[in-house]
DSSP file (Angstrom, degrees, kcal/mol; ACC not computed):
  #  RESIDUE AA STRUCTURE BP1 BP2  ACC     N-H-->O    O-->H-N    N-H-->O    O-->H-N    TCO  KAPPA ALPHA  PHI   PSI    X-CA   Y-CA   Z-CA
    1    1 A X              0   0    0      0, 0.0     2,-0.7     0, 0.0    25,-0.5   0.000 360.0 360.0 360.0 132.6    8.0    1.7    4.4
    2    2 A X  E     -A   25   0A   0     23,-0.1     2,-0.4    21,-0.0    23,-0.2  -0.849 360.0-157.8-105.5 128.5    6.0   -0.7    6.6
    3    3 A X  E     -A   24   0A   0     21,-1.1    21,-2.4    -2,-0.7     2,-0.6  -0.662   5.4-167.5-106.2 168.2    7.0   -3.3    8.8
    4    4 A X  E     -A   23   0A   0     -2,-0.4     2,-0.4    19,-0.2    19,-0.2  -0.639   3.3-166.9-111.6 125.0    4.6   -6.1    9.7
    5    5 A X        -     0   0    0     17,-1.6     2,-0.4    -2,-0.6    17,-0.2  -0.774   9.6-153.8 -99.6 166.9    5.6   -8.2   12.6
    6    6 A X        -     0   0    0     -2,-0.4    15,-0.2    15,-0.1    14,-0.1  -0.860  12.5-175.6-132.3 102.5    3.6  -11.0   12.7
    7    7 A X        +     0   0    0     13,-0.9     2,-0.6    -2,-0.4    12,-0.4   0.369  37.6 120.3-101.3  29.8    3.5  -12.2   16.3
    8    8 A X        -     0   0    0     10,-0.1     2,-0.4     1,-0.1     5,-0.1  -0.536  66.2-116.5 -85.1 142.1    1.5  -15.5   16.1
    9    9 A X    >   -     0   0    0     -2,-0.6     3,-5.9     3,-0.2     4,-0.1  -0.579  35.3 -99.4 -71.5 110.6    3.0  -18.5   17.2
   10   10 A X  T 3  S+     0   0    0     -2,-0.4    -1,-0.1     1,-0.3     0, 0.0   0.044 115.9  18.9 -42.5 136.6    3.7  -21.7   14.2
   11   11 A X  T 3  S+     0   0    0      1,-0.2    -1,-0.3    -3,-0.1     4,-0.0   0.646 109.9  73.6  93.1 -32.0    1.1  -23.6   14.8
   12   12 A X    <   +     0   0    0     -3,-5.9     3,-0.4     1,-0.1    -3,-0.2   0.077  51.2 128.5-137.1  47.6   -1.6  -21.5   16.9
   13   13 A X  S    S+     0   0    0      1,-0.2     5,-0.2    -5,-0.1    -1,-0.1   0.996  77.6  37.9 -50.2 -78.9   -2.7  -19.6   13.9
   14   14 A X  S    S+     0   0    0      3,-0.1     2,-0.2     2,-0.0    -1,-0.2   0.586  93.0 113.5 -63.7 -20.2   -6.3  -20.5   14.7
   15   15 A X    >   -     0   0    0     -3,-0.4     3,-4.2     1,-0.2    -3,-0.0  -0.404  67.4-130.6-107.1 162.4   -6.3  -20.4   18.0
   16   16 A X  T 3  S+     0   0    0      1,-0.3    54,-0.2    -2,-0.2    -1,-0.2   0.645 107.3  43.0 -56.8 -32.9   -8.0  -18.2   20.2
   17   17 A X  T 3  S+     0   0    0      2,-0.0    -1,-0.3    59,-0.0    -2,-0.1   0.308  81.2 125.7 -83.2   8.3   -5.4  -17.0   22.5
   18   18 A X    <   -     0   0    0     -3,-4.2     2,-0.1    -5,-0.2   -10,-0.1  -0.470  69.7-116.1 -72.1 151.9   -2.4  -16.4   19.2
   19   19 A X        -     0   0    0    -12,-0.4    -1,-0.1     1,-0.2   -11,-0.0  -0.364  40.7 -84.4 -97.4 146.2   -1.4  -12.7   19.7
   20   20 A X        -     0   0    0     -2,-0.1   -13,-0.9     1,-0.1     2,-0.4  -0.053  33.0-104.2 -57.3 174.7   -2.4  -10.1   16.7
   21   21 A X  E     - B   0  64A   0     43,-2.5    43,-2.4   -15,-0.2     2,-0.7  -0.856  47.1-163.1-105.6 120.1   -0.5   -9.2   13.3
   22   22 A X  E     - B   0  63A   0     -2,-0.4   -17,-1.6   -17,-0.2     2,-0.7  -0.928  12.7-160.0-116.9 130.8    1.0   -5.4   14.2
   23   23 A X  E     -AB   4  62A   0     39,-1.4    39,-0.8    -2,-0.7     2,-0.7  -0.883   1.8-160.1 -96.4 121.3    2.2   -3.2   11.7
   24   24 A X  E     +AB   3  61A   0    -21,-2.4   -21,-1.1    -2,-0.7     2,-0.7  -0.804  18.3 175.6 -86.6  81.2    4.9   -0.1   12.9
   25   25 A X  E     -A    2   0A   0     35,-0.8   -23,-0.1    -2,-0.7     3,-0.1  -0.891  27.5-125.0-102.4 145.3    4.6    2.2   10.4
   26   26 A X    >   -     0   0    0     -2,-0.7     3,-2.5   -25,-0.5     4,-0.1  -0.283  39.5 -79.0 -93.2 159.3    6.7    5.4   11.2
   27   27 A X  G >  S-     0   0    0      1,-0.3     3,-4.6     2,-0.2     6,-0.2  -0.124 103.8 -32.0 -52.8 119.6    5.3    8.8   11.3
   28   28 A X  G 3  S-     0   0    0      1,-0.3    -1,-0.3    30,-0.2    -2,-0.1   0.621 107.0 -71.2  31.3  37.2    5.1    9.8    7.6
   29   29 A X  G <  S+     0   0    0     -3,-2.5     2,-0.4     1,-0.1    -1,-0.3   0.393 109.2 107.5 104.0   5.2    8.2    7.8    6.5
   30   30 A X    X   -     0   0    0     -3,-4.6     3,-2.0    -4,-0.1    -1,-0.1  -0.912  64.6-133.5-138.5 133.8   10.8   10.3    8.4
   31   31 A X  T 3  S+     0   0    0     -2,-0.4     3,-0.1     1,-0.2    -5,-0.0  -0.643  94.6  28.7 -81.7 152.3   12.7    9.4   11.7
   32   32 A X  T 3  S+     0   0    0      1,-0.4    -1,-0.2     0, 0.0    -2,-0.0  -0.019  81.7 153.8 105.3  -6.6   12.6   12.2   14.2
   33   33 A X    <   -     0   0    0     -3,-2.0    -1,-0.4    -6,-0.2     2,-0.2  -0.008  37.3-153.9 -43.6 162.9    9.3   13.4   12.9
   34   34 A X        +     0   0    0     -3,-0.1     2,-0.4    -7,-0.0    -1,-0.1  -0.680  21.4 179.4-146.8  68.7    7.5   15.2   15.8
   35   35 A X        -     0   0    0     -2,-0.2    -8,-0.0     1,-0.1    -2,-0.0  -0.623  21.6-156.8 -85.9 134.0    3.8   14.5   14.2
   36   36 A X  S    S+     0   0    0     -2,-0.4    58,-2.3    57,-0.1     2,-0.4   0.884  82.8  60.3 -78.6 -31.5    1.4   16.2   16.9
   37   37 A X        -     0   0    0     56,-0.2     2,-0.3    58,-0.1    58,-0.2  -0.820  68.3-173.8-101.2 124.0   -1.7   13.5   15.4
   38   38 A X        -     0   0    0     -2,-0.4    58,-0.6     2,-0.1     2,-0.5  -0.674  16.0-140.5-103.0-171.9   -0.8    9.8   15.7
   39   39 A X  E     -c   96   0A   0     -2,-0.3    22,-1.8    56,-0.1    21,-1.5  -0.991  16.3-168.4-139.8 134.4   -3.2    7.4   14.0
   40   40 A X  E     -cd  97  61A   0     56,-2.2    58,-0.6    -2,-0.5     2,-0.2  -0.862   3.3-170.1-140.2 112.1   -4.4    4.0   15.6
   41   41 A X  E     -cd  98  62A   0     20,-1.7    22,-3.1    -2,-0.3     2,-0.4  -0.755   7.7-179.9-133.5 134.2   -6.3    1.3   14.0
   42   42 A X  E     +cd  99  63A   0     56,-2.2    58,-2.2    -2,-0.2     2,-0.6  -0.953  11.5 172.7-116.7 100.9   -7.7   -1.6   15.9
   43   43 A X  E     - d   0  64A   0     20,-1.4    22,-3.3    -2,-0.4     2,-0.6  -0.892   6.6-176.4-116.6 137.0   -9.6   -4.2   13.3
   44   44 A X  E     - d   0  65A   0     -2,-0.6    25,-0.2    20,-0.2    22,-0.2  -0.835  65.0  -6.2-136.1 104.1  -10.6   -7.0   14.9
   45   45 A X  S    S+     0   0    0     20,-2.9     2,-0.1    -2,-0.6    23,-0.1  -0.618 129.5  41.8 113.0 -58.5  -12.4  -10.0   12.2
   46   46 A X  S    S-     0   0    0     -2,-0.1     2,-0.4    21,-0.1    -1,-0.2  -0.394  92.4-104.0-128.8-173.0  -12.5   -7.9    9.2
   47   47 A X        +     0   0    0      1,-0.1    -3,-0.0    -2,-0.1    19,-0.0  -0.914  41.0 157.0-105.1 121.0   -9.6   -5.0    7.3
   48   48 A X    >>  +     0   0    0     -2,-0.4     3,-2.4     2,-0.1     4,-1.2   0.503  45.7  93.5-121.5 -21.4  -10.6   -1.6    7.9
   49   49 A X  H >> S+     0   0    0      1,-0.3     3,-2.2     2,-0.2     4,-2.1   0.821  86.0  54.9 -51.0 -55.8   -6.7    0.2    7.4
   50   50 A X  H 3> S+     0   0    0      1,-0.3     4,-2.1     2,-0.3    -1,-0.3   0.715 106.5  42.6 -39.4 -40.4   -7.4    0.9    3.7
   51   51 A X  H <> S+     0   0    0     -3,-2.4     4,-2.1     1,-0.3    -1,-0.3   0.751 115.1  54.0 -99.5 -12.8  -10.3    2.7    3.9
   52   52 A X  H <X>S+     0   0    0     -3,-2.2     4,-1.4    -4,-1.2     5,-0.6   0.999 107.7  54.0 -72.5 -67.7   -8.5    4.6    7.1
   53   53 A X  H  <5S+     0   0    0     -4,-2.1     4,-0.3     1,-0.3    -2,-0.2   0.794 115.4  37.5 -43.5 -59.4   -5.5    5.4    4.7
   54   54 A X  H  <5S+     0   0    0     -4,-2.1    -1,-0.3     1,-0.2    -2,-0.2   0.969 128.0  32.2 -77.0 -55.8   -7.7    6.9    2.3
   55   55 A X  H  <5S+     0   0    0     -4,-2.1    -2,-0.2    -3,-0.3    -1,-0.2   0.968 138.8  11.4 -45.4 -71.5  -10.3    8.7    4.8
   56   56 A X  T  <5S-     0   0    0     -4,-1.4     2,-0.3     1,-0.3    -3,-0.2   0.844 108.7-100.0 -88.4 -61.6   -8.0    9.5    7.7
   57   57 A X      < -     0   0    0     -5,-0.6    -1,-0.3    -4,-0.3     2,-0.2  -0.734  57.2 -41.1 132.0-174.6   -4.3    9.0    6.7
   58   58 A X        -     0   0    0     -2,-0.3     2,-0.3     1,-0.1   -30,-0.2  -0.489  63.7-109.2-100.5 159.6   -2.0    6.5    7.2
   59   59 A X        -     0   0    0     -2,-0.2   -34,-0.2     1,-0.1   -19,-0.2  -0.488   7.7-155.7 -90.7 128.2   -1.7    4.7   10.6
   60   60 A X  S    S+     0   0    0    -21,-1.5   -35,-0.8    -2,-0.3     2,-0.3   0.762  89.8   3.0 -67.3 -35.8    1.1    5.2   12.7
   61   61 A X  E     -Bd  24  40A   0    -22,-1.8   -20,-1.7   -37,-0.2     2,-0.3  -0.995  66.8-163.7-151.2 156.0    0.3    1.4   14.5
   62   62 A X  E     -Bd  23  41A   0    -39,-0.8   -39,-1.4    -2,-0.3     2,-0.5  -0.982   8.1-151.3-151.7 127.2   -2.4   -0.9   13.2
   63   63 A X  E     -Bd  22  42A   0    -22,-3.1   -20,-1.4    -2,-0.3     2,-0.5  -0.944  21.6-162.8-113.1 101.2   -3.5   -3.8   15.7
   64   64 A X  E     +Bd  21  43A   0    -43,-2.4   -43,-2.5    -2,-0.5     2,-0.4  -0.924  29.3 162.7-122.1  96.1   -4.8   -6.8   13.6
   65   65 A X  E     - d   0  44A   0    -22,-3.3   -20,-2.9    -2,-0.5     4,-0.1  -0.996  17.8-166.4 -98.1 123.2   -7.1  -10.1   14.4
   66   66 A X        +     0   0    0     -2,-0.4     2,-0.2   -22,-0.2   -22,-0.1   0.243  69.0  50.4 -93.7  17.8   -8.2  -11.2   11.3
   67   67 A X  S    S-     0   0    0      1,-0.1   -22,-0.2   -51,-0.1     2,-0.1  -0.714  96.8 -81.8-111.1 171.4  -10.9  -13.6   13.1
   68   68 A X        -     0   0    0     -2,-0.2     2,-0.3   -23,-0.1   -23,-0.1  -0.293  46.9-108.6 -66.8 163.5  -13.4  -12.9   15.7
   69   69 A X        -     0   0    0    -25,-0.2     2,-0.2    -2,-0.1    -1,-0.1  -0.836   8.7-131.5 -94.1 132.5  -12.8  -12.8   19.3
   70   70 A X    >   -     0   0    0     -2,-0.3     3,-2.2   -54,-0.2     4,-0.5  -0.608  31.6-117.1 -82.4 158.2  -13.5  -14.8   22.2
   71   71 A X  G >  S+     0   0    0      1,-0.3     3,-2.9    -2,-0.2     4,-0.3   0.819 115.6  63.7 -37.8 -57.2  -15.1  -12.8   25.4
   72   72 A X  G 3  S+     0   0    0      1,-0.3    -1,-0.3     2,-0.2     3,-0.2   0.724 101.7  67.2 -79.4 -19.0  -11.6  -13.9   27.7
   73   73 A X  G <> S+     0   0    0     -3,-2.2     4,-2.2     1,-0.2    -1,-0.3   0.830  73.1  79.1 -46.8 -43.2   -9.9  -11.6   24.9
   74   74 A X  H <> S+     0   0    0     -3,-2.9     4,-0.5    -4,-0.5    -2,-0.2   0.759  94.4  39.9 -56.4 -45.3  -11.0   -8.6   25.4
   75   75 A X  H  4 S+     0   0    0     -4,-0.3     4,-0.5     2,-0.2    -1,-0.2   0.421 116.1  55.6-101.0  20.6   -9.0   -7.3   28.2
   76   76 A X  H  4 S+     0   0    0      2,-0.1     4,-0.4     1,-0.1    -2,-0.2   0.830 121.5  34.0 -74.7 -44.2   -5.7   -9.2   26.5
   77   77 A X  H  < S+     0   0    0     -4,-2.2     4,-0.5     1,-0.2    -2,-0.2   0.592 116.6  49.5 -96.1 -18.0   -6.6   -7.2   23.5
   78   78 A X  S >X S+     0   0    0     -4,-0.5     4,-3.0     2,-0.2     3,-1.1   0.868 108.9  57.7-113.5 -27.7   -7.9   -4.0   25.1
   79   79 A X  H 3> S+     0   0    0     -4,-0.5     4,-1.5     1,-0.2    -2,-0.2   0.723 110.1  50.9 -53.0 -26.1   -4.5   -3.8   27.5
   80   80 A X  H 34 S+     0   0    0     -4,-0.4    -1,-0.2     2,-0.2    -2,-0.2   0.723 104.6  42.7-101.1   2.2   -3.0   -3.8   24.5
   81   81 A X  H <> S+     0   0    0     -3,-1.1     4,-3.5    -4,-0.5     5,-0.2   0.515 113.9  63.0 -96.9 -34.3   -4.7   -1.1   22.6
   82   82 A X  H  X S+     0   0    0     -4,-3.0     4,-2.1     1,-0.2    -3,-0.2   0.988 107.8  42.3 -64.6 -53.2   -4.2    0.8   26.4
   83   83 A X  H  X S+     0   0    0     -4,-1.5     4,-2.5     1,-0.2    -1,-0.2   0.670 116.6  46.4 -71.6 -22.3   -0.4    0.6   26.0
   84   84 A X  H  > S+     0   0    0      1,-0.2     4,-2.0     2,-0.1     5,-0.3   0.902 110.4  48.0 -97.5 -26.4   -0.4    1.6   22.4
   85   85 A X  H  X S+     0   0    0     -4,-3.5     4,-3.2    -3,-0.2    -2,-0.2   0.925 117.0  53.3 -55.4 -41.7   -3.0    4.7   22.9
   86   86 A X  H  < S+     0   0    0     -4,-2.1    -3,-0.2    -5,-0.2    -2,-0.1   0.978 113.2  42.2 -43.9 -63.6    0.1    5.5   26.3
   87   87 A X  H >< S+     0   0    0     -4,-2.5     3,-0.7     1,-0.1    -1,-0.2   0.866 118.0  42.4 -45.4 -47.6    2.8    5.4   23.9
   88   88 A X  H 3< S+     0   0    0     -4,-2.0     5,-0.4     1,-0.2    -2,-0.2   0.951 115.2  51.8 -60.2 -61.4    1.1    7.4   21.0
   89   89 A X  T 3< S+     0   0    0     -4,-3.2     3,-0.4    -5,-0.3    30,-0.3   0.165  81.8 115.6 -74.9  26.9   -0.4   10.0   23.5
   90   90 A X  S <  S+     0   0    0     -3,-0.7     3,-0.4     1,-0.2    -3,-0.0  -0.650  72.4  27.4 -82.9 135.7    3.1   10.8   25.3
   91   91 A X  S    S-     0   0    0     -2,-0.3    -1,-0.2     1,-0.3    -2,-0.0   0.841 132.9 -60.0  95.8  34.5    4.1   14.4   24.7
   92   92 A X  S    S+     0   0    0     -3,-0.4    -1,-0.3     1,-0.2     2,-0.2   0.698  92.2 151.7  61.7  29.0    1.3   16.3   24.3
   93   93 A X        -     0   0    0     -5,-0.4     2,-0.7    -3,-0.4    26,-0.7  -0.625  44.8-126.1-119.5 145.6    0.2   14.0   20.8
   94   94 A X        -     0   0    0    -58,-2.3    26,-0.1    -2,-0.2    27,-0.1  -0.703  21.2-142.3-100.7  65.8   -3.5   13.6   19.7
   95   95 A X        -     0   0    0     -2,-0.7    26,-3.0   -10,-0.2     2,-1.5   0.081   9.6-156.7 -30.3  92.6   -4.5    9.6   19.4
   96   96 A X  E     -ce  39 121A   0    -58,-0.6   -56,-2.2    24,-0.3     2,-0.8  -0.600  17.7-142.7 -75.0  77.6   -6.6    9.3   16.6
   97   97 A X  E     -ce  40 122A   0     24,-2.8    26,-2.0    -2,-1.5     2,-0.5  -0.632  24.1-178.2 -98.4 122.5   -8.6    6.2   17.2
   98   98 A X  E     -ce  41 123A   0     -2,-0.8   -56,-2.2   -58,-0.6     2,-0.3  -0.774   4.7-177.3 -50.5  84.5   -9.8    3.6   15.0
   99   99 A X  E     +c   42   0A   0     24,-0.7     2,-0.6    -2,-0.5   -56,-0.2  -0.876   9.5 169.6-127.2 116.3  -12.0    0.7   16.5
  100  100 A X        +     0   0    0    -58,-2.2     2,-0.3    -2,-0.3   -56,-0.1  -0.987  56.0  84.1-111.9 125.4  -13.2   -2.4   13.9
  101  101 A X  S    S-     0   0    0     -2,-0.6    -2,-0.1   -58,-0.1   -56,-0.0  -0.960  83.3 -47.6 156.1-167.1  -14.5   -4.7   16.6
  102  102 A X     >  -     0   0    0     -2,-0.3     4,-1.6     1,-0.1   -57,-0.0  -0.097  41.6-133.2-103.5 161.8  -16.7   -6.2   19.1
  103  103 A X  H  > S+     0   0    0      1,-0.2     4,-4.2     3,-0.1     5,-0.4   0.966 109.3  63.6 -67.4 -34.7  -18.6   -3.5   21.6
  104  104 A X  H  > S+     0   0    0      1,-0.2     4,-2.3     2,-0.2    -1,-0.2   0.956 105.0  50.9 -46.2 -41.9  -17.6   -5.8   24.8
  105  105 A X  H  4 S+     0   0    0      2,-0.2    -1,-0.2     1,-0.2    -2,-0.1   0.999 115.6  38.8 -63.7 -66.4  -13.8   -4.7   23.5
  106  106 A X  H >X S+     0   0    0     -4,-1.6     4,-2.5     1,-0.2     3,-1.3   0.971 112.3  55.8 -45.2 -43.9  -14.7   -0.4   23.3
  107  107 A X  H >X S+     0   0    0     -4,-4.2     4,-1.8     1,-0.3     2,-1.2   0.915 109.0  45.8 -53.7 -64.9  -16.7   -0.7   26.4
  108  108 A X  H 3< S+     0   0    0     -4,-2.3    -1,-0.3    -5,-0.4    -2,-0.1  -0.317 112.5  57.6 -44.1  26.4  -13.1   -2.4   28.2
  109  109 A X  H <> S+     0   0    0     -3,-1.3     4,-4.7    -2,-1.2     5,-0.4  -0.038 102.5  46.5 -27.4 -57.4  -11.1    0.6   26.5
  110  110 A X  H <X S+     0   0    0     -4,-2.5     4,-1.4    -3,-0.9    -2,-0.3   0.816 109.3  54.7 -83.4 -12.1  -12.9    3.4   28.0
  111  111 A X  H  < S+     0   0    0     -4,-1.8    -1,-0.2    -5,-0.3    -3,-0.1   0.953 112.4  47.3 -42.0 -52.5  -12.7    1.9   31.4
  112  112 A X  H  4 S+     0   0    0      1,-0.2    -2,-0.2     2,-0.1    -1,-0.1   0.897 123.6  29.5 -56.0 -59.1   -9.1    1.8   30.7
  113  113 A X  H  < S+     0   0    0     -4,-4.7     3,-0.4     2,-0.1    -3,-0.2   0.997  87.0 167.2 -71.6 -52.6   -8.7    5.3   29.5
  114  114 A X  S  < S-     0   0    0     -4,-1.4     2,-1.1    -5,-0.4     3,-0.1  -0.402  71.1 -32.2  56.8-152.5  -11.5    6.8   31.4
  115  115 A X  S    S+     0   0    0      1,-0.2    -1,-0.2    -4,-0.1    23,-0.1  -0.293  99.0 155.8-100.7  37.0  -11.6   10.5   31.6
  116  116 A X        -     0   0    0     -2,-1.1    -1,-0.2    -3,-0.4     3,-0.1   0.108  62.2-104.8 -59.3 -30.5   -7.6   10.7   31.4
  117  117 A X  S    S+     0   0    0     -3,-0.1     2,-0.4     1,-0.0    -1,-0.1  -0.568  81.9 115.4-104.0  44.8   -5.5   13.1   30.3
  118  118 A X        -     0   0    0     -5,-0.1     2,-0.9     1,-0.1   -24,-0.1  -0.750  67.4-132.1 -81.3 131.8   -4.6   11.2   26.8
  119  119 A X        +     0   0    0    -26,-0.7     2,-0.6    -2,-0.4    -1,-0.1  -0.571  40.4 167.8 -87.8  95.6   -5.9   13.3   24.3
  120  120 A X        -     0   0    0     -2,-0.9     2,-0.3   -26,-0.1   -24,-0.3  -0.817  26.9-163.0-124.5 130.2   -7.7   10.9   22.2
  121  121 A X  E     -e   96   0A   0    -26,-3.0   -24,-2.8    -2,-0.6     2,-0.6  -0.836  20.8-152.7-103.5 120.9  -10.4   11.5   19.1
  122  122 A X  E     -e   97   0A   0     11,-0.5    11,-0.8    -2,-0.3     2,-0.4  -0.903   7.9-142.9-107.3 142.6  -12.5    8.1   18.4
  123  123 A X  E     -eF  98 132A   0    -26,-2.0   -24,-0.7    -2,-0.6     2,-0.2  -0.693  13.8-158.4 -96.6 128.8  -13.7    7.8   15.0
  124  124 A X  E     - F   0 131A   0      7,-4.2     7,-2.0    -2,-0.4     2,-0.6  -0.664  16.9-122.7 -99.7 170.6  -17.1    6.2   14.3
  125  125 A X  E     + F   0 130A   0      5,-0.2     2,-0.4    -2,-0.2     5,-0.2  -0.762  38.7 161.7 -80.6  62.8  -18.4    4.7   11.3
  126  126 A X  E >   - F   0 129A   0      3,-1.5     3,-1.8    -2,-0.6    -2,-0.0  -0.831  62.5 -22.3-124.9 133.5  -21.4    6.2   10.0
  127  127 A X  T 3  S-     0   0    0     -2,-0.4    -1,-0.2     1,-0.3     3,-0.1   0.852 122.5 -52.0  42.7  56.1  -22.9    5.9    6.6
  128  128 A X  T 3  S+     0   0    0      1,-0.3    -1,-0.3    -3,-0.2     2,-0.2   0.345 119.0  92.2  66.0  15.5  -19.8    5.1    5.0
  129  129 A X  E <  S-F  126   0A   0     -3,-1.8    -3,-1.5   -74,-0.0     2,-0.4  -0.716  70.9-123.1-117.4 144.9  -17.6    7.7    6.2
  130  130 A X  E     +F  125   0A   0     -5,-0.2     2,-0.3    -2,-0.2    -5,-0.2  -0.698  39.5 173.0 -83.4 145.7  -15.1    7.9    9.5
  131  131 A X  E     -F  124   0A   0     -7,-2.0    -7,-4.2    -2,-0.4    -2,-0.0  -0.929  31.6-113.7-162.2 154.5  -16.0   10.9   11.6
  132  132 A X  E     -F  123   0A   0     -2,-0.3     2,-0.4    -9,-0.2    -9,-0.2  -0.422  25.9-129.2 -76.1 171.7  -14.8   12.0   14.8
  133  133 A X        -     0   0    0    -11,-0.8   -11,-0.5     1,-0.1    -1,-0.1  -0.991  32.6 -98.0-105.8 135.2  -17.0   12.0   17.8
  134  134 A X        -     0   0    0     -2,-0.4    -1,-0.1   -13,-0.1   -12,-0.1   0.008  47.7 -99.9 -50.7 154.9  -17.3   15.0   20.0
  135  135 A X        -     0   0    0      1,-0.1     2,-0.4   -14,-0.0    -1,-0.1  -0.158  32.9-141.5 -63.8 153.5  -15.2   14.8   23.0
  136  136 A X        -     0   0    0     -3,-0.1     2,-0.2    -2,-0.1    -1,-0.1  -0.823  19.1-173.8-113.4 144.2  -17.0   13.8   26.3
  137  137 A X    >   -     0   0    0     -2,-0.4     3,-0.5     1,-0.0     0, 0.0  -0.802  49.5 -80.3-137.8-165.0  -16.0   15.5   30.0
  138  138 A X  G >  S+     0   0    0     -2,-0.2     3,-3.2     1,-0.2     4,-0.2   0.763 110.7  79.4 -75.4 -38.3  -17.1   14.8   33.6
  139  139 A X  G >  S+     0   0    0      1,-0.3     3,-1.5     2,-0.2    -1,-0.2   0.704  75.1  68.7 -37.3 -28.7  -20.7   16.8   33.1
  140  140 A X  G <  S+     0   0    0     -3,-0.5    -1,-0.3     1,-0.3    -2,-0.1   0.518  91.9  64.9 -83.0   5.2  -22.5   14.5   31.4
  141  141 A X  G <         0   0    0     -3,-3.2    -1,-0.3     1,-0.1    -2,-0.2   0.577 360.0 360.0 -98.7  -6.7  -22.3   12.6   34.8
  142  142 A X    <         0   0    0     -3,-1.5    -2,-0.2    -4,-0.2    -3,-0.1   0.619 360.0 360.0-120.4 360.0  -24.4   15.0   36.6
């Protein structure tokens, strides 16, 4: 079963600084699960979860602006995608990420993670399909 928080404020629905819509859904429906893959879906302007349910599987946390974003967002919103990629990737657990959004946002995310040791797979969007993208290390800097 999912629950939806809705943390926007009466009143500042529209406005640019109201906080996302988060859904907690727990790992495959059963407390105490010890799921090794979490799944984390960021859409930001448009709904991407379905097509992650169906592709990927269903999302352990889903971080939702259903408008665009202004610029002074991005590291409100990408500190808060860092804390939920920390949590997920505690314990040896493999963040499976999900990005609907602006580039300015990803670029401010991999600063955040950098080369860390969360283990995290980001999924691109290519020709109408999710697919992971190979993993990156330090080499490619020299």
């Amino acid at each position: 079963m999912k629950e939806e928080i809705n943390k926007n404020n009466v009143g500042v629905e529209n406005s640019p600084h109201s906080t996302p819509d988060v859904l907690n859904t727990p790992p495959n429906g059963v407390a105490g699960n010890l799921k090794k893959e979490k799944i984390v879906v960021i859409e930001i302007g448009r709904p991407i979860v379905e097509d992650v349910k169906l592709q990927i599987g269903e999302p352990d946390e889903v971080i939702s602006y259903p408008r665009p974003i202004l610029e002074d967002e991005i590291p409100i919103i990408a500190g808060q995608v860092y804390k939920l990629i920390k949590k997920h990737a505690t314990g040896g657990n493999i963040v499976k990420l999900v990005l609907s959004g602006p580039l300015g946002l990803a670029f401010s995310l991999g600063q955040l993670v950098g080369l860390s040791h969360f283990k995290v797979i980001v999924y691109q969007f290519t020709a109408g399909r999710y697919k992971p993208v190979p993993p990156i290390s330090r080499e490619v800097m020299f």
